[in-house]
BALOBA-1460 file (C-alpha; in Angstrom, 3 decimals):
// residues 106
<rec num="1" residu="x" x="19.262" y="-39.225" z="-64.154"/>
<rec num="2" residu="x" x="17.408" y="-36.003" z="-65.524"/>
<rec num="3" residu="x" x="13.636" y="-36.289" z="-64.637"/>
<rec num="4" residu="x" x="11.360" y="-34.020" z="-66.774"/>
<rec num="5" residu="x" x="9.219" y="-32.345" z="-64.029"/>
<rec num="6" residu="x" x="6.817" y="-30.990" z="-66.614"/>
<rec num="7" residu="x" x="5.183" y="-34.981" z="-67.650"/>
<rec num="8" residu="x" x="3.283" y="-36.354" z="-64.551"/>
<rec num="9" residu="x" x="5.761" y="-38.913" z="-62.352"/>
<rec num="10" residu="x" x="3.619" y="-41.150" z="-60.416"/>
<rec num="11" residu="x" x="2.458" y="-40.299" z="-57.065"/>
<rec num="12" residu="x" x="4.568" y="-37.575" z="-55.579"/>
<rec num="13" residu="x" x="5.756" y="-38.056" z="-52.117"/>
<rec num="14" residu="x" x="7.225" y="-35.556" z="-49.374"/>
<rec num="15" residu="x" x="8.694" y="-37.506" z="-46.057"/>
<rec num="16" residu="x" x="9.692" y="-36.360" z="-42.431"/>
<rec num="17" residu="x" x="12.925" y="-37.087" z="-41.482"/>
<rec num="18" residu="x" x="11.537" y="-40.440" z="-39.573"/>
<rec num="19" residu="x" x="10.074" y="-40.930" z="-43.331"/>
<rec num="20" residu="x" x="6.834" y="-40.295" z="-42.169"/>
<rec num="21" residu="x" x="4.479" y="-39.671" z="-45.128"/>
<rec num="22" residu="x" x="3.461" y="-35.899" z="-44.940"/>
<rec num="23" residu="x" x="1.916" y="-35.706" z="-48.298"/>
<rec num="24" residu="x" x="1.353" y="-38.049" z="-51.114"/>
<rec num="25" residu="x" x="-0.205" y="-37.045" z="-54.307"/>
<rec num="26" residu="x" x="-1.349" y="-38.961" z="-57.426"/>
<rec num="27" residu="x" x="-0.030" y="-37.653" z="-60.599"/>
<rec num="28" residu="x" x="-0.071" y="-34.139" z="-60.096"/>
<rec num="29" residu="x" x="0.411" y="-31.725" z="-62.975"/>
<rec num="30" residu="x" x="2.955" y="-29.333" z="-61.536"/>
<rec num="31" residu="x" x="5.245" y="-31.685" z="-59.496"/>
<rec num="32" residu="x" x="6.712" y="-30.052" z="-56.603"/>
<rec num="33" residu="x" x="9.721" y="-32.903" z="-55.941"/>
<rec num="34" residu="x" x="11.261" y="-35.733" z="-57.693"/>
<rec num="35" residu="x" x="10.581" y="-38.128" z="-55.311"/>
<rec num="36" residu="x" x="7.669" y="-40.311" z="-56.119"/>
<rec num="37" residu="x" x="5.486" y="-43.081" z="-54.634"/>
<rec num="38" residu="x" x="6.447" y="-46.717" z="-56.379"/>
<rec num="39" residu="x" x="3.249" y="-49.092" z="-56.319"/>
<rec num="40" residu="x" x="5.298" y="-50.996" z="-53.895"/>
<rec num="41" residu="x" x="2.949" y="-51.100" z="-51.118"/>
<rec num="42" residu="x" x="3.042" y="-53.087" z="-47.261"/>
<rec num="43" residu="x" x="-0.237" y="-52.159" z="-45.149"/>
<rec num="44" residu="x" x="-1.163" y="-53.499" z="-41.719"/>
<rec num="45" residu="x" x="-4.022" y="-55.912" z="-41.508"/>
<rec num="46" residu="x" x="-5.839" y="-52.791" z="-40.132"/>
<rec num="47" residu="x" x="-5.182" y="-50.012" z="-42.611"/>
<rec num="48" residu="x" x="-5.985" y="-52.443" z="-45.352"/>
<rec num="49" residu="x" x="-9.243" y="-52.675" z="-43.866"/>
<rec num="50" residu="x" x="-9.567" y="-49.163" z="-44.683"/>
<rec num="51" residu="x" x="-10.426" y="-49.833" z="-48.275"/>
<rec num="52" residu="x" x="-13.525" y="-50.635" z="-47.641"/>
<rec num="53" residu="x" x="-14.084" y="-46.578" z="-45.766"/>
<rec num="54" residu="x" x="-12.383" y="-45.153" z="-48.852"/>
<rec num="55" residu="x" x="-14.791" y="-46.858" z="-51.156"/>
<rec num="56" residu="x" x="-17.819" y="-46.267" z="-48.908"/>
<rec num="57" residu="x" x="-16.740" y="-42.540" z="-49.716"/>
<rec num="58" residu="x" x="-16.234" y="-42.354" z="-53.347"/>
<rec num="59" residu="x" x="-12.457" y="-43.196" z="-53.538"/>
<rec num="60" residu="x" x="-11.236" y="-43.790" z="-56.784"/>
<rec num="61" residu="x" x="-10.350" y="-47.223" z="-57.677"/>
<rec num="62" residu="x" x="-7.872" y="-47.020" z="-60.347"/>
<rec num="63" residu="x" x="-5.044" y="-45.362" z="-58.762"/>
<rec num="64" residu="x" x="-3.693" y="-47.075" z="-55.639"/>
<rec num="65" residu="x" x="-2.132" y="-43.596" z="-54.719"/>
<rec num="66" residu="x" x="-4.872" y="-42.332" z="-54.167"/>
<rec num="67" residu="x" x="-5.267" y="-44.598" z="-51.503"/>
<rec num="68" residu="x" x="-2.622" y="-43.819" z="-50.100"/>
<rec num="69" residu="x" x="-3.096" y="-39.939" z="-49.801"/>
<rec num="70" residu="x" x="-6.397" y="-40.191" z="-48.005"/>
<rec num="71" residu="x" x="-4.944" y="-42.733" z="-45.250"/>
<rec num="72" residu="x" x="-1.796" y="-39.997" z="-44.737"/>
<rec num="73" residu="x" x="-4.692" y="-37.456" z="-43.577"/>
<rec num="74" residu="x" x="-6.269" y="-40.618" z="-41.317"/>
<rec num="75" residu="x" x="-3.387" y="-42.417" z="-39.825"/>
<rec num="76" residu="x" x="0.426" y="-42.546" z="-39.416"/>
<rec num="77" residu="x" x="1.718" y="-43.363" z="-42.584"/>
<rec num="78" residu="x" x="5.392" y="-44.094" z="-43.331"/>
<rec num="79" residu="x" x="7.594" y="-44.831" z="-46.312"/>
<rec num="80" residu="x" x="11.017" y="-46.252" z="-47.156"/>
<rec num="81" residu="x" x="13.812" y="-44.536" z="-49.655"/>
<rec num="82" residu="x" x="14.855" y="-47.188" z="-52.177"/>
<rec num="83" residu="x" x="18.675" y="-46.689" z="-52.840"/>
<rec num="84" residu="x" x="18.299" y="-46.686" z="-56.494"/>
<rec num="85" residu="x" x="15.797" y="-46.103" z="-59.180"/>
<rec num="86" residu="x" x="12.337" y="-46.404" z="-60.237"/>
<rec num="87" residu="x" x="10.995" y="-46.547" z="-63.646"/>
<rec num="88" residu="x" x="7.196" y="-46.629" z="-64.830"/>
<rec num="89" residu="x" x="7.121" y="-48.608" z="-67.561"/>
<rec num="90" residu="x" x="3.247" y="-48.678" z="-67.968"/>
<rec num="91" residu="x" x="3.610" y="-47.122" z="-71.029"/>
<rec num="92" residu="x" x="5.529" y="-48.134" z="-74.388"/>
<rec num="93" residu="x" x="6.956" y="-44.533" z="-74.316"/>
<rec num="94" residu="x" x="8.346" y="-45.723" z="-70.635"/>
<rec num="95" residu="x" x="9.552" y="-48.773" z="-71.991"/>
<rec num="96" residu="x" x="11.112" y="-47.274" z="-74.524"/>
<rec num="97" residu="x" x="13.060" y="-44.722" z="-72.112"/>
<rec num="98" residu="x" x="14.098" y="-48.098" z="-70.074"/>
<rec num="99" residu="x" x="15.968" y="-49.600" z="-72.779"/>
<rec num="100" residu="x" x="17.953" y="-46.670" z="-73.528"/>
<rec num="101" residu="x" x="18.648" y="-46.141" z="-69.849"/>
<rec num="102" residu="x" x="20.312" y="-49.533" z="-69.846"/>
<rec num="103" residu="x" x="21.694" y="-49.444" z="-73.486"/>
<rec num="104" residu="x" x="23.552" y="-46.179" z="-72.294"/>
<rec num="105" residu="x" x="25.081" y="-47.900" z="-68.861"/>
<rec num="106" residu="x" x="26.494" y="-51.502" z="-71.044"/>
């Protein structure tokens, strides 16, 4: 699947070879990789906790990514490679793109 690397992906991740996160950021202009950060996320008990720091310091609260890259610079974070795709379908544009995806493939 072609990815257009000049329209903002999502969060943008880059992992370690033990997939630990070393840097996650939230819709960046100039993407530097194609891999990106699904909203798919599991958090200890402890690190959720951590919401309430990240608020107490301004964090923004629409973008859950954004979460994310501030606890990579505070703690051990790690991710997991899905085997297959991803598509953001929070717009009708990305919707749109779905359906042809899967009209193409039947």
């Amino acid at each position: 699947m072609s990815i257009n690397t000049t329209t903002p992906l999502g969060s943008v991740v880059t992992l370690r070879s033990d997939n630990r996160v070393i840097s996650f950021e939230e819709k960046p202009k100039k993407p530097t990789t194609t891999v990106v950060g699904a909203c798919i996320y599991i958090l200890p008990y402890e690190s959720l906790l951590r919401t309430k720091q990240y608020m107490g310091i301004g964090g923004n609260r629409d973008e859950p990514g954004n979460f994310i890259a501030w606890l990579c610079r505070q703690e051990e974070v790690y991710g997991y490679m899905l085997a297959s795709y991803v598509w953001d379908i929070g717009t009708a544009d990305g919707y749109e793109e779905l359906q042809r995806e899967f009209a193409a493939e039947t």
